[in-house]
C-alpha positions in Angstrom: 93.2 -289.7 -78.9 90.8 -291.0 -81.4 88.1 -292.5 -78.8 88.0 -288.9 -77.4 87.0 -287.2 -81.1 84.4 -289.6 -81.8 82.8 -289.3 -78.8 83.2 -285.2 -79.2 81.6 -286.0 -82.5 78.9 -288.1 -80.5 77.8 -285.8 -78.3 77.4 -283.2 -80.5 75.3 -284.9 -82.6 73.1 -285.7 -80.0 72.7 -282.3 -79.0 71.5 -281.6 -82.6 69.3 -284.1 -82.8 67.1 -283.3 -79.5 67.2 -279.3 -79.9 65.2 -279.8 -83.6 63.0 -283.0 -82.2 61.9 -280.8 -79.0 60.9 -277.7 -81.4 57.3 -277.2 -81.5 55.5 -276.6 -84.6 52.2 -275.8 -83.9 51.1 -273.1 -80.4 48.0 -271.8 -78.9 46.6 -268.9 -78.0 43.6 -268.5 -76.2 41.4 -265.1 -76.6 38.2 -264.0 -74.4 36.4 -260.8 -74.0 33.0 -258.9 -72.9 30.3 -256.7 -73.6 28.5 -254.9 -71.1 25.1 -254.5 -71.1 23.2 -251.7 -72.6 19.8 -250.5 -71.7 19.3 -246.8 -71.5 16.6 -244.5 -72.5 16.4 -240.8 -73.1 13.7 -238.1 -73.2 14.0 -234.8 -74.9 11.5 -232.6 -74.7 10.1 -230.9 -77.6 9.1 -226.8 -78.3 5.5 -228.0 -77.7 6.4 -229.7 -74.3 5.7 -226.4 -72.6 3.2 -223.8 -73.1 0.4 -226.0 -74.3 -3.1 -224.5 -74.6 -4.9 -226.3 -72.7 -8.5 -224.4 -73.6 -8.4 -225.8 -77.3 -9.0 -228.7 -79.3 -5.0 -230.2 -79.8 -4.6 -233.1 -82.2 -1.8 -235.5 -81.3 1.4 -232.8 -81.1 4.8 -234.7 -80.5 6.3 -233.6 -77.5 9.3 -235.6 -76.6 12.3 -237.6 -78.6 12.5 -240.5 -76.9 15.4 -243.0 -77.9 15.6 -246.0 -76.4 19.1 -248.8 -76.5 19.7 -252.0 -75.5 21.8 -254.7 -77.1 19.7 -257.7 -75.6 18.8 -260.2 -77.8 15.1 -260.6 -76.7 15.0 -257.3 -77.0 13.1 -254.2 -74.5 10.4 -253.1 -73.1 9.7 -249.1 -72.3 6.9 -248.2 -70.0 5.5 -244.4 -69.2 4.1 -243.7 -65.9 1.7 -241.1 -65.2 2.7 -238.9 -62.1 -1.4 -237.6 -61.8 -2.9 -240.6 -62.4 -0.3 -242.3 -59.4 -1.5 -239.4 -56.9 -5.1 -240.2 -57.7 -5.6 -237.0 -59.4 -6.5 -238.2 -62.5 -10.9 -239.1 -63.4 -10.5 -243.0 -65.0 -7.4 -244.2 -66.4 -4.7 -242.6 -68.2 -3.0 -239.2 -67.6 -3.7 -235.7 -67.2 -2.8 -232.2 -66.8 -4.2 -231.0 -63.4 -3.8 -228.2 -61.5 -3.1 -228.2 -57.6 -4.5 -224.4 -57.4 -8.2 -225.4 -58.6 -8.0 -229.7 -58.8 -9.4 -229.3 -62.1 -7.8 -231.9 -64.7 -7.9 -232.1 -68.5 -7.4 -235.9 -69.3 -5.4 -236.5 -72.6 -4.6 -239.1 -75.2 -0.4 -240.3 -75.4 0.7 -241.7 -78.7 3.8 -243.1 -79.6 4.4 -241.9 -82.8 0.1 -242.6 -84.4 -0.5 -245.3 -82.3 -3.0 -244.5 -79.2 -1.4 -245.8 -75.8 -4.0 -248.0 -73.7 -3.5 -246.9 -69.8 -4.3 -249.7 -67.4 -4.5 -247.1 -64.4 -1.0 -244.9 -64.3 1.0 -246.8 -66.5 1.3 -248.0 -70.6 3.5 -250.2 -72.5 5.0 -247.7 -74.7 6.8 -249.5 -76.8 7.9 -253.8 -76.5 10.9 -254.5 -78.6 11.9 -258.3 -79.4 15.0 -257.6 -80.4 18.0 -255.4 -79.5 17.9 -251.5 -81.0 19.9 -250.2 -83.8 23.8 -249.4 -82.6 22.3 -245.7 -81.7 19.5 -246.6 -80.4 15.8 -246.7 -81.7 14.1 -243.3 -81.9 10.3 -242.8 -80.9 7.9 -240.0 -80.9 6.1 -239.4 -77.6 2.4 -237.0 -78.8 -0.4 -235.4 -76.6 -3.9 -234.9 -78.3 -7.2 -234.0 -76.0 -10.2 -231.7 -76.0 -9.7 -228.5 -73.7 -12.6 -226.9 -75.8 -15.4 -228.3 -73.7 -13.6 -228.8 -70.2 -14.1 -224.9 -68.7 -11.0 -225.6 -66.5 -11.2 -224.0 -63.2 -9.4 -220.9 -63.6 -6.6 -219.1 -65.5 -3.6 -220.7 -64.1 -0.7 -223.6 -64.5 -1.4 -227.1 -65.1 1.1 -230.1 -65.7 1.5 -233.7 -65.8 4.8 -235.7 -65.2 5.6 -238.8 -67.6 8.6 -241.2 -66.7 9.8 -243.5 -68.9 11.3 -246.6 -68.0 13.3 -249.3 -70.0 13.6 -253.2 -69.0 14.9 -255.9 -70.3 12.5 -258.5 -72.6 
């Protein structure tokens, strides 16, 4: 009877032993995620956007809120297309308000904010970012400015001009 306790005993023992050596005391745990990409842009027109007087002199008026976002690290690039100047309806470079009725145009200046945009036929850089935008986005003002004093447009009637901005990627 006594060779049977001790090897009760025994085996208990062992089964203490190899439950606490087994136990782990350190783990693991592996965590991954995402963030899509954002790049968007969006245009708002202003009062002035509409009903411009085309037969006076206009300094630069802002006529748009444009905000652009993107959360790449090289930043963005927005560029404005001008609808005239694409159909060839436009004299030189740059944009302008035209009138299918009379094909007389009135060629005007686009500012972002005070600084002049430099057309290279229908399209400008309008602004090149080299880093992402604020969490909101980065807010811009889009501004006309020309001369209708001197340019005895053709006759009393509509004229209009189409800008489309586009964002991109640095």
């Amino acid at each position: 009877m006594r060779s049977v306790a001790w090897a009760g005993l025994a085996g208990l023992g062992f089964l203490v032993g190899t439950t606490a050596g087994q136990a782990a005391e350190t783990a693991n745990l592996s965590l991954s995620g995402s963030v899509a990409q954002v790049l968007n842009i969006s245009v708002a027109a202003t009062a002035a956007a509409n009903g411009l007087d085309l037969s006076l002199t206009q300094s630069p008026v802002k006529i748009a809120d444009v905000v652009a976002a993107s959360n790449t690290v090289n930043g963005y690039t927005v560029s404005v297309a001008s609808a005239n100047q694409s159909g060839s309806r436009c004299p030189g470079s740059g944009p302008c308000f035209f009138s299918p009725s009379t094909t007389s145009t009135l060629p005007f200046a686009l500012y972002r904010d005070a600084v002049l945009l430099s057309f290279s036929g229908a399209s400008a850089t309008f602004v090149q970012a080299s880093a992402r935008s604020a969490a909101n986005g980065d807010s811009y003002g889009a501004r006309v400015g020309y001369d209708g004093s001197g340019a005895l447009l053709g006759s009393a009637t509509d004229y209009s001009e189409t800008l489309t901005f586009t964002i991109a990627v640095n």
